[in-house]
C-alpha positions as CSV (number, residue, x, y, z in Angstrom):
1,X,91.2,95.4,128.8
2,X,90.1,92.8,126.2
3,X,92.1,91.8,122.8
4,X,91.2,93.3,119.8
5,X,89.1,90.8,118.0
6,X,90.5,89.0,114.6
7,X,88.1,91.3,112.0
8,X,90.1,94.6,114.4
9,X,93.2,93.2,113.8
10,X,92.8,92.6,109.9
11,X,91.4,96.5,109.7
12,X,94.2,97.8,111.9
13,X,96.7,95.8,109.4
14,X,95.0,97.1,105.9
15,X,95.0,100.9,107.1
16,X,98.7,100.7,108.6
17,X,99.6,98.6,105.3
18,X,98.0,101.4,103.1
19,X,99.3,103.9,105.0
20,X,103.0,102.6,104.2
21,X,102.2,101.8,100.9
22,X,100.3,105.2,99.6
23,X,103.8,107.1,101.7
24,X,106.4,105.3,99.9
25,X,104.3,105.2,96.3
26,X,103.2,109.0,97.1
27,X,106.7,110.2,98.2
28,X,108.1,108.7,94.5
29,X,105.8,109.5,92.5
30,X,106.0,113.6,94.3
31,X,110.0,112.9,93.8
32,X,109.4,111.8,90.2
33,X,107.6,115.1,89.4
34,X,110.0,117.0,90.6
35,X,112.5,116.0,88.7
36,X,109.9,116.9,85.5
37,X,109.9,120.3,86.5
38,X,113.6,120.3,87.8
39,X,113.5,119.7,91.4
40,X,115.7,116.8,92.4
41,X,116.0,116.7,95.6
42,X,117.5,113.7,95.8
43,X,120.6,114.5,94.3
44,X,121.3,118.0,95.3
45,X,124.1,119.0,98.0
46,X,123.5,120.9,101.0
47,X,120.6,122.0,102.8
48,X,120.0,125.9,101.1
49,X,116.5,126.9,99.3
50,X,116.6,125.1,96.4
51,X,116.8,121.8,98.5
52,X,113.9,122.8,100.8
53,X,111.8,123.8,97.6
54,X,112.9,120.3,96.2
55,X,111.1,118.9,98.9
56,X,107.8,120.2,98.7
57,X,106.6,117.8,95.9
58,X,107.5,114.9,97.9
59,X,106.0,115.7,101.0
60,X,102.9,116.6,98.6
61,X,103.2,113.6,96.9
62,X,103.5,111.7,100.5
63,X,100.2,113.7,101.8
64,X,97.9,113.3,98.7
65,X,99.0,109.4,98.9
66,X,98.1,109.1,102.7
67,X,94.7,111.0,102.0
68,X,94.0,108.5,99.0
69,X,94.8,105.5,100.5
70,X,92.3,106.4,103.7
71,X,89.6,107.3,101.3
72,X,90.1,103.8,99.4
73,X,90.1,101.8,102.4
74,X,87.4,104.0,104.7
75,X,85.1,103.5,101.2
76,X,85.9,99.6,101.6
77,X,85.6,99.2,105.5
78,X,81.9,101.2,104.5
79,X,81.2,99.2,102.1
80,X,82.0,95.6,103.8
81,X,80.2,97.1,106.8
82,X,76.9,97.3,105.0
83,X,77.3,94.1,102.6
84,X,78.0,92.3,106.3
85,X,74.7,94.0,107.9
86,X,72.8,93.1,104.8
């Protein structure tokens, strides 16, 4: 098994650094709109419907961050693949 190369390592680290950055920005700003429409989920008590529908805006929020984030990055791996094969 060989080591991944340095340009592996650098792609590995900007998707898993993307990923973490697009699930904490995507989980606040789906918190944040939430509380907009009434939903804080943060500071309710107890784990009944209203907290599990509280929820749903972050874990949208989360998703729609993760699926940005690896559209940015897959569109700049693309597009330093081709400026590199020239």
């Amino acid at each position: 098994m060989t080591s991944p190369t340095a340009p592996d390592l650098r792609t590995a680290l900007a998707i898993g650094l993307a990923d973490a950055l697009a699930f904490v920005a995507g989980g606040w700003l789906g918190w944040q709109a939430g509380r907009a429409v009434g939903l804080d989920f943060v500071h309710l008590e107890g784990w009944g419907t209203e907290a599990f529908v509280a929820l749903l805006p972050i874990l949208a929020g989360i998703g729609l961050g993760r699926w940005l984030a690896r559209a940015v990055v897959r569109r700049l791996l693309l597009r330093a693949g081709g400026a590199a094969r020239g």
